[in-house]
C-alpha positions as CSV (number, residue, x, y, z in Angstrom):
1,X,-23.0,-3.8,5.4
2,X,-25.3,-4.5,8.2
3,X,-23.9,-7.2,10.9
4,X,-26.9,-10.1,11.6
5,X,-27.2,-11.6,15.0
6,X,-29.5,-14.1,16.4
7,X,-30.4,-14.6,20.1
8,X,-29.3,-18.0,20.6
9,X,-25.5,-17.5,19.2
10,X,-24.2,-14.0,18.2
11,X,-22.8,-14.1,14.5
12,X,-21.8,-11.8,12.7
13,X,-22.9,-12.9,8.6
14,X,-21.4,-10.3,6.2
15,X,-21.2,-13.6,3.2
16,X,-21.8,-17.4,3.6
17,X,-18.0,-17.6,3.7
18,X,-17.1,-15.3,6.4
19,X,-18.5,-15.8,9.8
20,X,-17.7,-14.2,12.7
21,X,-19.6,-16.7,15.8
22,X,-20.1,-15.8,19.6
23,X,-18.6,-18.9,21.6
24,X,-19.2,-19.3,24.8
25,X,-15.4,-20.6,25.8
26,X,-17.0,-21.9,29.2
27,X,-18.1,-25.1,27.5
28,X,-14.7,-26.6,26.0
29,X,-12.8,-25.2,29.5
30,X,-15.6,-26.6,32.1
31,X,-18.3,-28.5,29.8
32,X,-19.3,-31.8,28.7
33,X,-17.3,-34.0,25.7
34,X,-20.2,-32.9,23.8
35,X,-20.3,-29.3,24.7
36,X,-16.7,-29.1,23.7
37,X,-16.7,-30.5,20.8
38,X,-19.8,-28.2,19.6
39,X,-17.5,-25.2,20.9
40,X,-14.1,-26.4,18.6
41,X,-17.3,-26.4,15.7
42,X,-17.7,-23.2,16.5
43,X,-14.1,-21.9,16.4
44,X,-13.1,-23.7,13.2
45,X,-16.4,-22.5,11.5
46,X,-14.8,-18.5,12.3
47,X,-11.2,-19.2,12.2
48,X,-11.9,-21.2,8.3
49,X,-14.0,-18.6,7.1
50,X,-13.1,-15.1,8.3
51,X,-10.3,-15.6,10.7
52,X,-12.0,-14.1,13.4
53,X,-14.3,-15.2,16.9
54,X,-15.7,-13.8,19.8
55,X,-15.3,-15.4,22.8
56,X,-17.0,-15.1,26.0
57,X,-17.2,-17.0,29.5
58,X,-13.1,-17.4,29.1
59,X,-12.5,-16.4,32.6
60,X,-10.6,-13.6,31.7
61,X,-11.2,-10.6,32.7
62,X,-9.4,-7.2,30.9
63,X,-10.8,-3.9,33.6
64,X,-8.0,-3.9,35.8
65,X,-5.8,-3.9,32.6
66,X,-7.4,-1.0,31.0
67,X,-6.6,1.2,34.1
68,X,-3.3,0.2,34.3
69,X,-3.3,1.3,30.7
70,X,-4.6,4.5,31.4
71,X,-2.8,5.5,34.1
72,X,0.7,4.8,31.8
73,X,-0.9,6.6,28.6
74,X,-1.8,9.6,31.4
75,X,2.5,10.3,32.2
76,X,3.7,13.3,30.5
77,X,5.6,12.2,27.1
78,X,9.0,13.0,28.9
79,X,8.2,9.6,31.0
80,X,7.3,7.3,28.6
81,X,9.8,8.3,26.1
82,X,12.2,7.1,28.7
83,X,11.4,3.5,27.4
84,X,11.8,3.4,23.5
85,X,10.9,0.4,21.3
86,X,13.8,0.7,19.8
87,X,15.0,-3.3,19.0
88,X,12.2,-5.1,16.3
89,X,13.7,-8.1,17.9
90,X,13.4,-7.3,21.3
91,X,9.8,-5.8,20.5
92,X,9.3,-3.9,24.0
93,X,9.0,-0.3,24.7
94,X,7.1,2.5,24.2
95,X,6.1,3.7,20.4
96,X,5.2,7.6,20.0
97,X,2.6,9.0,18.0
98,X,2.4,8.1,14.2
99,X,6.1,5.7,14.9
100,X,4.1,3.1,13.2
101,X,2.7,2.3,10.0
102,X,1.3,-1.2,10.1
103,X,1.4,-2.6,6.7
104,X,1.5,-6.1,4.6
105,X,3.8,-4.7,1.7
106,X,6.3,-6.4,-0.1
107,X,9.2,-5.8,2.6
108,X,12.4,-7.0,0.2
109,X,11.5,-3.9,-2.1
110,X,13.2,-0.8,-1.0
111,X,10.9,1.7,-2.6
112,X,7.9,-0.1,-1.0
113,X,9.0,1.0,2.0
114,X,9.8,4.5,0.8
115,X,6.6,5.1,-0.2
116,X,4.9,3.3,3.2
117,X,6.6,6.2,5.0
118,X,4.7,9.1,2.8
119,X,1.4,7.6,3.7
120,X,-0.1,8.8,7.1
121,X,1.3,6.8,9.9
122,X,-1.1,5.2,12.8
123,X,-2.8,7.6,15.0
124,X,-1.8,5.7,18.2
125,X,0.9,5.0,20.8
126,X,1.5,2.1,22.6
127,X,3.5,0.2,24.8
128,X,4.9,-3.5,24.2
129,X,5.6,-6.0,26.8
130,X,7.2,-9.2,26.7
131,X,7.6,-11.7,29.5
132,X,10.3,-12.3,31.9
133,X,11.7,-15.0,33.8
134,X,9.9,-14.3,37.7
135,X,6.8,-14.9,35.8
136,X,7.4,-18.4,35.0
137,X,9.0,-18.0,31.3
138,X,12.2,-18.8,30.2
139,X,14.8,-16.3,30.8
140,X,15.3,-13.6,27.9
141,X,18.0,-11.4,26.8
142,X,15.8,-8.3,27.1
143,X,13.7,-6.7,29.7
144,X,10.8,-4.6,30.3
145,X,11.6,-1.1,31.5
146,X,8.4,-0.5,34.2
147,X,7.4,3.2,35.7
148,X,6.5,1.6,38.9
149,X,8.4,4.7,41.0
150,X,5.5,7.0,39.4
151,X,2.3,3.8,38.9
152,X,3.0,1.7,41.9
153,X,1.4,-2.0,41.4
154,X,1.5,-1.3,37.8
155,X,4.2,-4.3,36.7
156,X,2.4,-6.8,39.0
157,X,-0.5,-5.8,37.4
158,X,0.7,-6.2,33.8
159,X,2.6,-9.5,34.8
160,X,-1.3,-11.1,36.1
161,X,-2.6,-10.0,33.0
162,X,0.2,-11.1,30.4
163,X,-0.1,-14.9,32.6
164,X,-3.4,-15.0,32.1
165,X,-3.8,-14.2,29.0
166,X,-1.2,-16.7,27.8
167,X,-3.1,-19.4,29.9
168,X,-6.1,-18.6,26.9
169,X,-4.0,-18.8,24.7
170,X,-2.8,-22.4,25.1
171,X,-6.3,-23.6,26.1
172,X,-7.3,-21.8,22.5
173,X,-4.8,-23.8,20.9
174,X,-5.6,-26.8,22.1
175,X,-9.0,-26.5,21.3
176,X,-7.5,-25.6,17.4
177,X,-5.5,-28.7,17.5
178,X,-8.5,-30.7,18.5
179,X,-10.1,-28.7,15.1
180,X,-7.1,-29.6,13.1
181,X,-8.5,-33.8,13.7
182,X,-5.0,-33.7,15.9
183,X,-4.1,-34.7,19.5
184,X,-4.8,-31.4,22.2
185,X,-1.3,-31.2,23.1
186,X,0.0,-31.1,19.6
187,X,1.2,-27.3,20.0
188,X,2.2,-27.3,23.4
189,X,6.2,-28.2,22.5
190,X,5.7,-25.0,20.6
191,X,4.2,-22.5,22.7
192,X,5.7,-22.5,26.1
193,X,8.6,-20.0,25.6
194,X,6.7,-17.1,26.3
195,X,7.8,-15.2,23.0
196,X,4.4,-13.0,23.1
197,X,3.6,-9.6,23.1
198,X,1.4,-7.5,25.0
199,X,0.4,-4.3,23.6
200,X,-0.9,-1.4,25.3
201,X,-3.0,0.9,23.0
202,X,-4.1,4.4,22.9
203,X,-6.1,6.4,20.2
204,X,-6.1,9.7,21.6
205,X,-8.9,12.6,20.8
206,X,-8.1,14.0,17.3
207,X,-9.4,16.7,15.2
208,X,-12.2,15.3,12.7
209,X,-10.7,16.8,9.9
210,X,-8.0,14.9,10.1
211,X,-9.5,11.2,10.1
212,X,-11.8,11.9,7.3
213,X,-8.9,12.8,4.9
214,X,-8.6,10.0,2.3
215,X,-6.5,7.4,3.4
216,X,-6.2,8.4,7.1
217,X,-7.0,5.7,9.5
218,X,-6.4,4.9,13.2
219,X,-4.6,1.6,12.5
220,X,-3.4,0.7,9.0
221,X,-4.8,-2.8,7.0
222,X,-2.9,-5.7,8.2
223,X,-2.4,-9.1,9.1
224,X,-1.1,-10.1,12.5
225,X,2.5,-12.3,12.5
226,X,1.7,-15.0,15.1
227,X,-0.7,-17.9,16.3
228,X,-3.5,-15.7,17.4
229,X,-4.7,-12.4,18.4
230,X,-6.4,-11.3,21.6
231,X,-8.5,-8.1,21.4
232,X,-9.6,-6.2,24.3
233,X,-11.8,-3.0,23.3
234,X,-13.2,-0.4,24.9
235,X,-17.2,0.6,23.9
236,X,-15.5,3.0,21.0
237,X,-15.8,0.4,18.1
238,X,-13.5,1.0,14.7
239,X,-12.5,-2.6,14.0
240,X,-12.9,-3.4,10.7
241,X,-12.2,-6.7,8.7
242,X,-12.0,-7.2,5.3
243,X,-14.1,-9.8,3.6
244,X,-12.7,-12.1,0.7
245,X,-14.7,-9.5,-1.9
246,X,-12.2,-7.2,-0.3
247,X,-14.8,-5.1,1.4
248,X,-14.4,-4.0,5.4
249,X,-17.1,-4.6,7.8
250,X,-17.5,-3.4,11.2
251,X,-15.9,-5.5,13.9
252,X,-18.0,-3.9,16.6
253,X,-17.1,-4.4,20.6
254,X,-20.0,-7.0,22.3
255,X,-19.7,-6.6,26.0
256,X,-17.6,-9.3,27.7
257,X,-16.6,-11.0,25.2
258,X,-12.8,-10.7,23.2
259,X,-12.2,-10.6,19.9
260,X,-9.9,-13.1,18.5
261,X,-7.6,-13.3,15.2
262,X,-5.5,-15.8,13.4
263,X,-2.3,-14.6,12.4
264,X,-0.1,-15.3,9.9
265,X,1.8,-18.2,11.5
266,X,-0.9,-20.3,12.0
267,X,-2.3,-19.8,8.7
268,X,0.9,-21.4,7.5
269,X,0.8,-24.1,10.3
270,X,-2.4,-25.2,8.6
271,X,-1.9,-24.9,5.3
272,X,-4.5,-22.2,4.5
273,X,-7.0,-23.9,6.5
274,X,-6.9,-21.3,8.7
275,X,-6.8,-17.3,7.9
276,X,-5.3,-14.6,8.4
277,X,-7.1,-12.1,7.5
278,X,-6.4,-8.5,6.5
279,X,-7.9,-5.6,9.5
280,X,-8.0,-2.5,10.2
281,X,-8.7,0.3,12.8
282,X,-10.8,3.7,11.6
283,X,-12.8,5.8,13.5
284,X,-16.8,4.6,14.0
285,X,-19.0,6.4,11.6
286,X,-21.0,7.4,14.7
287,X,-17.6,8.0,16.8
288,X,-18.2,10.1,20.1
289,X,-16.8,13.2,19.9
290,X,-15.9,16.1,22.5
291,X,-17.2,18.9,23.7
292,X,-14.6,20.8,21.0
293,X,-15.3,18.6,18.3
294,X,-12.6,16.1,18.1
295,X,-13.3,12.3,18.0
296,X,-12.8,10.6,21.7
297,X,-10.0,8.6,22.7
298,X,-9.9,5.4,23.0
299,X,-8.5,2.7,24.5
300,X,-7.5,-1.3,23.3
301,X,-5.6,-4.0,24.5
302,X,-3.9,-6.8,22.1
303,X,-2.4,-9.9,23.2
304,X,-0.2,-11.0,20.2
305,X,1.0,-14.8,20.9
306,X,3.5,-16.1,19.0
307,X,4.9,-19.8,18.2
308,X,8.9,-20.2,20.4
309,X,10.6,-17.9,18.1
310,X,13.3,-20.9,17.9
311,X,11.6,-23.7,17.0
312,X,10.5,-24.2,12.9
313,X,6.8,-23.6,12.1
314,X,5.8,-25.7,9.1
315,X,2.9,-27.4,7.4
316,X,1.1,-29.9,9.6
317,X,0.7,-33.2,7.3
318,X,-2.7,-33.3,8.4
319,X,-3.5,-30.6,6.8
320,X,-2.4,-31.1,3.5
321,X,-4.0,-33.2,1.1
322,X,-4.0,-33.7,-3.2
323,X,-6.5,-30.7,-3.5
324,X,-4.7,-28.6,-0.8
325,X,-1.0,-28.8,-1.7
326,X,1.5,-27.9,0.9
327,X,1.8,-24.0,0.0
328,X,4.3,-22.8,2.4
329,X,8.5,-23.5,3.1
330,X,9.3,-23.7,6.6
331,X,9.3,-20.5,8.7
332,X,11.3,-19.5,11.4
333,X,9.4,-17.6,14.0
334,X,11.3,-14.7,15.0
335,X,13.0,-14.3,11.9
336,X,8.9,-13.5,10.4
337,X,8.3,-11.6,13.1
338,X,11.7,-9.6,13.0
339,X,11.3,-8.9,9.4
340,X,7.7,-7.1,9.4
341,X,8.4,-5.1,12.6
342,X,11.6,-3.5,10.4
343,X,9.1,-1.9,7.8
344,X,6.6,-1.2,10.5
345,X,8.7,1.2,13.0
């Protein structure tokens, strides 16, 4: 289904009721009390109807990142199997080829995840980053295991990045918060742990044959476990979303902007206000290929911020009314987050 976009703000329009908008994040950081509140508009009218945005002009800047990322996904496999995400709560490390099956299922059911295993697992490998105490965060039982002796710079690097990225994601949230009719700082108590993740993707060249078998994919359908997502792509393309007729439409890259998700955590925050919606990762039906005929690489970047996994995420009042019942029990954060990483590695 063909994506529509107009000059003066860039929206995607699959259905009246799923929107992706273009905003420009300039106006709520630097603009007028006008210009911001248009902007909030904006980000409520994606994050209500498909549970995605674009954002541009958020000062953040993802280049130096993807050669960092490069450079890692460039050691031979001896090197980064050295540091294996091995601990769902610890959630750092480096994940193999097809470690990961990404998946929504019915995680208390056994056979569900039986059978999740006999499907083909994610074409990809990644590395998972967490913050750490010199960078301003709360100290944590867990570290991040760096090749710096072979990719000098590489951990100052990442640290700059994860910062800044985090530093969006509050000023996202407090523009959500605004959207939500509540005070900006209403999250803030919530999100200053630094429990986030920052994941270093790479879908390397593979054989054609094997991504147009039925069923393969580059990134299984899923929903994300935490506030919001921050995607960084490469010119590739393969996003897909999945509409509430359950159809998938093209999530395509626009330059300089980032694509950004609710997850699951703050579609329970707001009571299904907000959604999280399904996605998924295949290869572009007009996917470059190489000179021997495999689809290219490619390269993405997530950001995956999460509530404090300690403190209790749960309904805001607000947001609950006669015709929209509170629909969710309290939640703790890690304990969400540490049961859908268990079926996913």
């Amino acid at each position: 289904m063909a994506v529509e976009t107009s000059h003066d703000a860039t929206v995607a329009k699959v259905q009246p009721s799923f929107e992706i908008p273009l905003v420009d994040f300039g106006r709520y950081l630097h603009g007028s009390e006008d210009e911001q509140k248009a902007c909030v508009d904006e980000i409520m009218k994606g994050f209500t109807t498909s549970g995605f945005i674009y954002v541009q002009n958020s000062g953040l800047d993802p280049r130096e990142a993807f050669q960092w990322s490069e450079k890692f996904f460039a050691l031979p496999a001896e090197e980064k199997q050295k540091y294996p995400n091995h601990d769902s709560e610890a959630n750092r490390g480096y994940s193999g080829m097809g470690v990961e099956k990404v998946t929504n299922a019915d995680l208390t059911k056994e056979e569900n995840i039986e059978e999740l295993r006999k499907i083909f697992p994610d074409i990809k490998e990644s590395l998972e980053i967490g913050s750490e105490a010199p960078w301003g965060y709360p100290e944590k039982p867990y570290e991040n295991h760096f090749p710096e002796h072979l990719i000098p710079g590489f951990s100052k690097g990442i640290q700059d990045f994860y910062v800044n990225c985090d530093r969006l994601h509050k000023s996202l949230m407090s523009a959500i918060a605004t959207g939500l009719g509540l005070k900006k700082s209403y999250f803030e108590p919530q999100i200053s742990g630094g429990d986030h993740v920052l994941r270093l993707l790479h879908y390397p060249a593979v054989p054609q044959s094997l991504l147009t078998q039925e069923g393969a994919v580059r990134a299984g359908a899923h929903t994300d476990y935490g506030t919001v997502t921050l995607l960084f792509q490469d010119g590739s393309g393969g996003l897909q979303a999945r509409t509430p007729s359950g159809q998938y439409v093209d999530v395509p890259p626009i330059a300089g902007a980032i694509v950004i998700n609710a997850g699951d955590l703050l579609q329970i925050w707001s009571n299904d206000m907000i959604k999280s919606t399904f996605h998924r990762v295949v290869s572009p039906p007009n996917a470059p290929t190489t000179d021997d005929g495999k689809f290219s690489a490619r390269y993405s970047i997530a950001f995956f911020a999460h509530p404090d996994h300690d403190k209790v995420v749960e309904g805001i009042k607000e947001c609950v009314t006669e015709t929209r019942p509170l629909k969710y029990e309290p939640v703790l954060p890690l304990e969400w987050m540490v049961k859908r990483l268990q079926a996913t590695y």
